[in-house]
C-alpha positions as CSV (number, residue, x, y, z in Angstrom):
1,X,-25.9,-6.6,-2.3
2,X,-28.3,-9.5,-3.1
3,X,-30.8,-9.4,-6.1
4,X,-34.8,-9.8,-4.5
5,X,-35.4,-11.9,-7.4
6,X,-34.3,-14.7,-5.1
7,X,-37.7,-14.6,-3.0
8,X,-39.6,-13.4,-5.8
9,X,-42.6,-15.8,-5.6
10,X,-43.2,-17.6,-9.3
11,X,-45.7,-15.7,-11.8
12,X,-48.4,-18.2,-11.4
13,X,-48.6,-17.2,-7.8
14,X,-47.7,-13.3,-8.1
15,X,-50.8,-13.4,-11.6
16,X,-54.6,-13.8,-11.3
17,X,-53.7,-16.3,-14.7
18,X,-54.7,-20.0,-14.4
19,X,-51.4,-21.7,-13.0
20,X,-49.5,-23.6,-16.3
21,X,-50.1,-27.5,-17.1
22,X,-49.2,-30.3,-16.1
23,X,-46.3,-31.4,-18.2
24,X,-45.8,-35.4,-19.4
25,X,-43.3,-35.7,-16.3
26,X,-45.6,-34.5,-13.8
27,X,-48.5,-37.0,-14.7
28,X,-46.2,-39.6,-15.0
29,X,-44.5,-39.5,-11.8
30,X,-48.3,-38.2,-10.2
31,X,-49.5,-41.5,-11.9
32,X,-46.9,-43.7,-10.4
33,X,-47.0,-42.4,-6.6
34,X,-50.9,-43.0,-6.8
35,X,-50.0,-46.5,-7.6
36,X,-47.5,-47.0,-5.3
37,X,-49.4,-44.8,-2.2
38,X,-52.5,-46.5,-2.3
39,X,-51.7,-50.3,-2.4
40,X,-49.4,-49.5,0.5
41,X,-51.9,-47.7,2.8
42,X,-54.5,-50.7,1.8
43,X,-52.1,-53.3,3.0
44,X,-50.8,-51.3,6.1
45,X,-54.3,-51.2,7.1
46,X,-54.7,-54.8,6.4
47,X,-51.9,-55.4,8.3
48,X,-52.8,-53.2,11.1
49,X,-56.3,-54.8,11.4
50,X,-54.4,-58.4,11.7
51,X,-52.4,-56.7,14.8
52,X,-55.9,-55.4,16.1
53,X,-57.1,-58.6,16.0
54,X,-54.5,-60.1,17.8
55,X,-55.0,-57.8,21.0
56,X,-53.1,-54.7,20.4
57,X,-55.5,-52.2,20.6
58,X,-53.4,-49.0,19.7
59,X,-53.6,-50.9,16.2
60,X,-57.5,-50.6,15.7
61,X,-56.4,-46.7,15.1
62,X,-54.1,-47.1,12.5
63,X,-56.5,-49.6,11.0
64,X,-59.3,-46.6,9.7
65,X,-55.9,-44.2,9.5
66,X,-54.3,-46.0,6.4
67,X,-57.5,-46.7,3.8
68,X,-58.0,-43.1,5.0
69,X,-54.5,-42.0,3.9
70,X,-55.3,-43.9,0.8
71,X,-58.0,-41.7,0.2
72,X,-56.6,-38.7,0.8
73,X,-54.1,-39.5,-1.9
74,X,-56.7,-40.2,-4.4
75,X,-58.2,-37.0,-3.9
76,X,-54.8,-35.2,-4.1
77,X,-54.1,-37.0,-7.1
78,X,-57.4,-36.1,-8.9
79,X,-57.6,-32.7,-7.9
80,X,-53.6,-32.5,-8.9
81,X,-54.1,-34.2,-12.4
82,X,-56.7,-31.6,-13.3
83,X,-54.5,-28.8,-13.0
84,X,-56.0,-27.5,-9.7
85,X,-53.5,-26.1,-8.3
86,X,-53.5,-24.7,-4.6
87,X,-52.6,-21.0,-5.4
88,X,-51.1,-18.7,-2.6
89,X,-53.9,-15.7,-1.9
90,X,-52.7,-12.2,-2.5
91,X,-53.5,-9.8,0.2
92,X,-55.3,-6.8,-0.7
93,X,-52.3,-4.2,0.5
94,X,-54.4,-1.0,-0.4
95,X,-56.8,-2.7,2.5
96,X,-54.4,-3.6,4.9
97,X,-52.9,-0.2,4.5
98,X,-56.0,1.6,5.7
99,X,-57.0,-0.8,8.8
100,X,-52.7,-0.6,9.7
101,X,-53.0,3.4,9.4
102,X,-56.5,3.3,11.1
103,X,-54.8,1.5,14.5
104,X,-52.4,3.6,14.7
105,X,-55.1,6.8,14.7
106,X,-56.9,5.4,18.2
């Protein structure tokens, strides 16, 4: 039989403690996507608005959907490179418990 410690979620998740830091490797390669990421969505968009200019006008989309992808990305890499973390929310089974045992009363 199969240990659970296979889907056991990490301890960062599974703990109310602040999630661990960033290590050297993550910045670096967090750093290096940013730089790669947002030059490309600038010149898709660029490149998008030359196409929209030309008469395709599917292309005037994707001309305000790359800067904003670029944007995005800067956010994502801020937030990341503070050590903010998304963290999974725990339910409350003790609550779930009661409202599960008070359905199956009615």
């Amino acid at each position: 039989m199969e240990s659970n410690d296979e889907f056991k979620a990490p301890d960062w998740v599974s703990s109310d403690s602040p999630p661990p830091a960033l290590s050297d490797k993550q910045k670096r390669v967090l750093n290096i996507s940013l730089f790669v990421v947002v030059p490309f969505c600038l010149w898709a968009g660029w490149f998008e608005f030359g196409r929209a200019q030309s008469g395709n006008w599917r292309a005037w989309v994707y001309t305000f959907e790359w800067p904003f992808f670029a944007g995005v990305s800067i956010y994502l890499w801020r937030r990341l490179s503070k050590g903010d973390i998304p963290r999974i929310p725990r339910p409350d089974l003790e609550e779930l418990a009661k409202e599960h045992d008070g359905k199956e009363e009615q």
